[in-house]
C-alpha positions as CSV (number, residue, x, y, z in Angstrom):
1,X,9.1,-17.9,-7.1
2,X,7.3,-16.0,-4.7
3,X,4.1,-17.9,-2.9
4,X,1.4,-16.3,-1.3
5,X,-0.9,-17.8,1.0
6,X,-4.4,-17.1,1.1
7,X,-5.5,-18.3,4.8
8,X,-9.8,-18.7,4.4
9,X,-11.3,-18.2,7.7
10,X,-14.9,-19.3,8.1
11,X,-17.3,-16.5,7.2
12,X,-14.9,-15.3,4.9
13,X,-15.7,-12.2,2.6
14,X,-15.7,-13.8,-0.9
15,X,-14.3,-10.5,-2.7
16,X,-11.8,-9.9,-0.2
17,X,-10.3,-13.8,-0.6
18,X,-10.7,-13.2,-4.5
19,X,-8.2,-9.8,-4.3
20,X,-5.3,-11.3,-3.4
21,X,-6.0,-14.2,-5.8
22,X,-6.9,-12.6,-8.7
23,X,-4.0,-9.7,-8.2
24,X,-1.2,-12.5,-7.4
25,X,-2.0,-14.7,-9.8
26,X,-2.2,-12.6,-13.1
27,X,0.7,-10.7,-12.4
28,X,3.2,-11.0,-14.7
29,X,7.4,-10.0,-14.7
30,X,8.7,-8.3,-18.3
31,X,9.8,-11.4,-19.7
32,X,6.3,-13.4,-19.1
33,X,7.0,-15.3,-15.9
34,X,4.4,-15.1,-13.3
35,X,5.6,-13.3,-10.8
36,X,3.6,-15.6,-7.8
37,X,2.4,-18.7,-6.9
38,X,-0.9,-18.7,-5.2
39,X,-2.4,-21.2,-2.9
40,X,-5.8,-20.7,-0.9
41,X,-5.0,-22.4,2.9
42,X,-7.6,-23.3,5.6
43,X,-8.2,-24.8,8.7
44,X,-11.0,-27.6,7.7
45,X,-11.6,-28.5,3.9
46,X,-14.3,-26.8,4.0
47,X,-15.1,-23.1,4.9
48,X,-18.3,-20.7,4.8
49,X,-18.1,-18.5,2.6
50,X,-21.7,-17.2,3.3
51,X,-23.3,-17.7,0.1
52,X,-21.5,-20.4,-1.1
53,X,-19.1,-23.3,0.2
54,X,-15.3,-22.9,-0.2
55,X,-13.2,-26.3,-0.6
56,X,-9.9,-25.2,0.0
57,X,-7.0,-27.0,-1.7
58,X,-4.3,-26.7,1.3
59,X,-4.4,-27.2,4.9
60,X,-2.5,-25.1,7.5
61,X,0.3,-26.0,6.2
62,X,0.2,-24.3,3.4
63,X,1.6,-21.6,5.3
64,X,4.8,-23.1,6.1
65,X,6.9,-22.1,3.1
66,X,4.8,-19.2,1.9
67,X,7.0,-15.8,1.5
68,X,3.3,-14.1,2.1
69,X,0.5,-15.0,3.9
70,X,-2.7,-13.1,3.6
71,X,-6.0,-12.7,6.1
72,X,-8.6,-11.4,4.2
73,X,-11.8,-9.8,6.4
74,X,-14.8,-12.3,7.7
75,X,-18.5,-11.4,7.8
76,X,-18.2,-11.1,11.6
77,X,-14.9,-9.3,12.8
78,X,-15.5,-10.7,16.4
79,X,-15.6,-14.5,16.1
80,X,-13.2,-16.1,18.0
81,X,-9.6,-17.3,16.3
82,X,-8.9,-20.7,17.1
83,X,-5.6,-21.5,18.5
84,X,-4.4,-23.7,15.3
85,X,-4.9,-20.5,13.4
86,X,-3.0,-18.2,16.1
87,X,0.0,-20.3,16.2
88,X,0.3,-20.7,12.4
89,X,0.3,-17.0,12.0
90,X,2.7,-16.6,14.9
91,X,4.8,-19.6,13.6
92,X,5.0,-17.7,10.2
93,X,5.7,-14.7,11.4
94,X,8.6,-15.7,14.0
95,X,10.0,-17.2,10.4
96,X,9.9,-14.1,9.2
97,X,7.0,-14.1,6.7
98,X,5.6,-11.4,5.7
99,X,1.6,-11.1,6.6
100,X,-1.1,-8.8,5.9
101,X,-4.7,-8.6,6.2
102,X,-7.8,-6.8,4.0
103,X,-10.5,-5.4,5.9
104,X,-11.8,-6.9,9.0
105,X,-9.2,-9.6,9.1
106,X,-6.9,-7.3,11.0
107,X,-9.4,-8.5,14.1
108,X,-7.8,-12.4,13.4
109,X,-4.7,-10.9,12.9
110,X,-4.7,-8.9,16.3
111,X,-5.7,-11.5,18.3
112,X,-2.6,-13.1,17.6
113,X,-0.5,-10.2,19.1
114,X,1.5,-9.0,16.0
115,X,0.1,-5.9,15.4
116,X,0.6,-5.0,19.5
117,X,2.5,-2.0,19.5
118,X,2.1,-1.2,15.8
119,X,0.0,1.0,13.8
120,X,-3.1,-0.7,11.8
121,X,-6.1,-0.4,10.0
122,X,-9.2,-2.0,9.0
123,X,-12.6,-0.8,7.3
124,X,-13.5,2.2,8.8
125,X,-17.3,1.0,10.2
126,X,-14.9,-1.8,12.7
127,X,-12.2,1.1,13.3
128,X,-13.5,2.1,16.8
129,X,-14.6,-1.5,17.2
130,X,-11.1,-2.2,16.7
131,X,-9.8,0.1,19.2
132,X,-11.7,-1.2,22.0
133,X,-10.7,-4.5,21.6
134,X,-7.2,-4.0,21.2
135,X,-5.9,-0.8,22.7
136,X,-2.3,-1.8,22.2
137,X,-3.1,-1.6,18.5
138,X,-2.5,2.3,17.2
139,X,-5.8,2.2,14.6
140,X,-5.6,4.5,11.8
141,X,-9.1,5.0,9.9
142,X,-8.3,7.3,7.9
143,X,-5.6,5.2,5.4
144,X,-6.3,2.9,2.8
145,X,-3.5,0.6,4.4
146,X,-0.4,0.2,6.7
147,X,2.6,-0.9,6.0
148,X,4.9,-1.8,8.6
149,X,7.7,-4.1,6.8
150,X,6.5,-7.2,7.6
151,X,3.0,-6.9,8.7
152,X,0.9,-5.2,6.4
153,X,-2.9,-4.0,7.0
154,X,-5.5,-2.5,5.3
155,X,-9.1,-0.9,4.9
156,X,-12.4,-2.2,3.7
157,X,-13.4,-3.4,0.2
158,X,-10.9,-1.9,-3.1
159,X,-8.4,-0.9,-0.3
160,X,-7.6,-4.4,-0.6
161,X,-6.5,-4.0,-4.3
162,X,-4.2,-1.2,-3.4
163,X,-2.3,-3.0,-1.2
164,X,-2.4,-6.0,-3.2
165,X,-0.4,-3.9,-6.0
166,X,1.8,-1.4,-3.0
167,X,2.9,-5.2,-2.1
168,X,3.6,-5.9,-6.1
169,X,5.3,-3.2,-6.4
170,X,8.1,-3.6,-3.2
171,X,8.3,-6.9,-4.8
172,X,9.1,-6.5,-8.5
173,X,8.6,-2.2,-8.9
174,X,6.2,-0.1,-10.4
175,X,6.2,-1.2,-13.9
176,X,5.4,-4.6,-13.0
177,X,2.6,-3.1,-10.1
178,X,1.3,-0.9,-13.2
179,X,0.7,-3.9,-16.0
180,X,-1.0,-5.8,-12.7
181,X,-3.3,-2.9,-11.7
182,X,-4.3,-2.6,-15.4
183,X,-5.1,-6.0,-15.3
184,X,-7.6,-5.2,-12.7
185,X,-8.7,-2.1,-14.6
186,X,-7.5,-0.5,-11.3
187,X,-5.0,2.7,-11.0
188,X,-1.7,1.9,-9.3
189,X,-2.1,5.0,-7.7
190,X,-6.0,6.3,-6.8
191,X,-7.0,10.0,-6.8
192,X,-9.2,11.2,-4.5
193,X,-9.6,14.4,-2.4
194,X,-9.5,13.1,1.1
195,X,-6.7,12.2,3.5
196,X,-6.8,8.1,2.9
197,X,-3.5,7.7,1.3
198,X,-0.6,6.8,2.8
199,X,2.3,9.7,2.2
200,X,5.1,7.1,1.2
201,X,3.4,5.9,-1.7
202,X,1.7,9.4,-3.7
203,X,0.7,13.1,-3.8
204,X,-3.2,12.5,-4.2
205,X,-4.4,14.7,-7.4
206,X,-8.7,14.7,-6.9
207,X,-10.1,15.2,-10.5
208,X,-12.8,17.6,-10.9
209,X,-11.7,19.9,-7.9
210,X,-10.7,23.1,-8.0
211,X,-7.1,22.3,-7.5
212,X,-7.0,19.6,-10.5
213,X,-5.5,22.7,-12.7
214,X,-2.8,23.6,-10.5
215,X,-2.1,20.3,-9.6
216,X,-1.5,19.0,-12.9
217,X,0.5,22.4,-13.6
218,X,2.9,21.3,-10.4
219,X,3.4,17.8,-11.7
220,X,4.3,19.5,-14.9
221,X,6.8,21.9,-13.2
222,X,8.2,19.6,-10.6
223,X,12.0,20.6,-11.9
224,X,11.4,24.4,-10.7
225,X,12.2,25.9,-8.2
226,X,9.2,26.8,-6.6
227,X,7.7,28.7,-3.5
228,X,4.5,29.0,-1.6
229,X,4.5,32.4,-3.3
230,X,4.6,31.3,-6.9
231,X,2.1,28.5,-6.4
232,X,-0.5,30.9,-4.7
233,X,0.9,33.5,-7.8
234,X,-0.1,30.1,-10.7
235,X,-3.6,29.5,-8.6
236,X,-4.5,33.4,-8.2
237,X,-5.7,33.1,-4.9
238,X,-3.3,33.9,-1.9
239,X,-1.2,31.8,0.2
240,X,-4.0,31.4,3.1
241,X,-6.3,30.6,0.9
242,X,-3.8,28.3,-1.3
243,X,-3.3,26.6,1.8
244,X,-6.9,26.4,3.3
245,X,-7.7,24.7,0.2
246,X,-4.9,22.3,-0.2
247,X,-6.0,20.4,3.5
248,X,-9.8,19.8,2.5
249,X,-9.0,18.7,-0.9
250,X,-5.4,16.6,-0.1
251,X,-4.8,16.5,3.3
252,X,-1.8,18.2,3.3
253,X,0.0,21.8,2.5
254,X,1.1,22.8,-1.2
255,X,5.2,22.2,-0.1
256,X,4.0,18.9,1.6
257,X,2.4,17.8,-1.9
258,X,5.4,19.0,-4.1
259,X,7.2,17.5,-2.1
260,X,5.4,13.9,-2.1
261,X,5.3,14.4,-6.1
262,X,8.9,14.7,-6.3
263,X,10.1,11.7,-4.2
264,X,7.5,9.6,-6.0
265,X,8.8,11.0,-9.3
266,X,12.3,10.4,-8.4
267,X,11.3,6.7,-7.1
268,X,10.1,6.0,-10.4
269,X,13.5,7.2,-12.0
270,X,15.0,5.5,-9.5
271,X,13.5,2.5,-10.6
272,X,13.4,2.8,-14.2
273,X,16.6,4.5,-15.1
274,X,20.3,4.7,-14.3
275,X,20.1,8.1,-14.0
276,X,22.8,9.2,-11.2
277,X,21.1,10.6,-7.9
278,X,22.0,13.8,-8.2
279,X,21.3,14.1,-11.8
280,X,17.6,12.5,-10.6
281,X,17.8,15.3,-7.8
282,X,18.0,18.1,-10.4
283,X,15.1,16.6,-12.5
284,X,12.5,16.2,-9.8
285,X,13.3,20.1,-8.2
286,X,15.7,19.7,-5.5
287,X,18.1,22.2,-5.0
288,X,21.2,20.0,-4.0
289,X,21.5,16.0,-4.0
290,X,22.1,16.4,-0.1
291,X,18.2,18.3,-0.1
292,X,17.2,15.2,-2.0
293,X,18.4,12.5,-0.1
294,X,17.7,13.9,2.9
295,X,14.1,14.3,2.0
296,X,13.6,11.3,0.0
297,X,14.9,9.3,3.5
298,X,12.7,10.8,5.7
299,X,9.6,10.1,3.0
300,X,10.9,6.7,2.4
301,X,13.0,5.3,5.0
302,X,15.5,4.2,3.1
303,X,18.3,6.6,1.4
304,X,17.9,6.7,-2.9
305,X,21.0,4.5,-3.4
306,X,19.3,1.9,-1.0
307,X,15.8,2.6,-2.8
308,X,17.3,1.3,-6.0
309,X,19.1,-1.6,-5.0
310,X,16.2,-3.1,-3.3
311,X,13.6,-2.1,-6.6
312,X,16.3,-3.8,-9.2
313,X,14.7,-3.1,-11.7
314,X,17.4,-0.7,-13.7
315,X,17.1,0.0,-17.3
316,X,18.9,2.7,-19.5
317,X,17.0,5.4,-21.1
């Protein structure tokens, strides 16, 4: 079973340790196993947890055999790490662990050196604070969260639930990240009309914007064969305009977001079917599996074939 490690700094934020708690621990694999063990880690037995006192049940050690440790954010981003805490999270790391951190515990997690060189976030009021402190970090305010393989970041706050669930879902796929974000009465997948979401993942819809119709219309007709003149044609407007409005409202062009909403279509096929790839290529609107896997690399990283061994997660249909 997979164990996560909750490491509780002093100052901790209280909803930011209970994320990864509440997230690991009621998810739940198709045949009723959990799918984690959880266990909350600390330095002392005791940690401030502002307005309340946190008795953690595992030392540092704790961290030793976890396939996941997590740093959630602390009341103030600046206090110092102490070095029992930087070597554990370097220790796990050089192991090969994979580590993330919600919100201002990217500033812990940095002042170990694992996230020089790399790209990161954190909540967007500590991004420039961020910057200064560590200009070998390449901060990103505008995401909900990073993922870089191993070491994982993310924003402020709920952006702690998505990447709670993106992590779900590399582990065990999108069905099982779906029933666990339902658990949270959360969406695996938020909407929203500005640039915070990270391409790999989903084509952002906003609701209640102008472009909800034609978006929804798009999903619908992912299988065409479209052009920037039929979807300015569907909207009524013209192609300046079409495009004008597709950066304020998704942060990216209309081909950009058909494109997104195919590969995510196809990862889901991918992931629930046994559909061959170029079958899959046909249903989600590409012209030629070699269009398809081509694109769906460069999205992903990985090449479809790849994309489906890793999820395992096969059924027929």
């Amino acid at each position: 079973m997979h164990t996560i490690a909750v490491l509780a700094l002093d100052q901790v934020v209280p909803f930011d340790l209970s994320t990864p708690v509440e997230v690991f621990s009621r998810t739940r694999l198709p045949d009723g196993r959990p799918g984690y063990r959880v266990r909350v880690c600390a330095e002392r037995p005791e940690v401030d947890a502002g307005a309340f006192t946190l008795r953690a049940p595992w030392g540092l050690e704790g961290l030793e055999d976890a396939d996941t440790v997590i740093v959630p954010g602390t009341a103030d981003a600046t206090a110092p790490v102490g070095p029992a805490v930087r070597d554990a999270l370097r220790a796990a790391a050089a192991r090969g662990t994979r580590i993330a951190s919600i919100c201002s515990g990217t500033f812990p997690l940095a002042a170990t050196g694992l996230l020089d060189g790399l790209r990161a976030t954190t909540h967007w009021l500590a991004a420039g604070l961020l910057a200064d402190r560590h200009p070998e970090i390449e901060v990103d305010p505008a995401v909900l969260y990073v993922d870089n393989g191993q070491i994982l970041t993310s924003a402020g706050a709920a952006a702690g639930l998505d990447l709670c669930l993106h992590m779900v879902r590399r582990d065990y796929g999108s069905a099982v990240a779906a029933d666990a974000a339902r658990l949270s009465v959360m969406p695996l997948e938020r909407e929203g009309g500005q640039a915070q979401f990270i391409v790999l993942d989903h084509a952002p819809r906003p609701q209640g914007s102008v472009l909800e119709p034609l978006l929804a219309w798009l999903h619908e007709n992912l299988a065409r064969e479209l052009t920037l003149d039929d979807i300015a044609a569907q909207a009524g407007t013209s192609t300046r305009t079409l495009i004008r409005r597709f950066r304020e409202q998704t942060g990216s062009t209309p081909l950009q977001w058909l494109h997104r909403a195919r590969v995510r279509q196809a990862q889901h096929l991918l992931e629930t079917t046994r559909h061959p790839v170029e079958r899959i290529a046909t249903q989600v609107g590409f012209g030629s599996p070699t269009a398809f896997r081509e694109r769906f690399k460069r999205t992903t990283g990985v090449s479809p074939h790849a994309y489906r061994r890793a999820s395992g997660r096969t059924t027929v249909r």
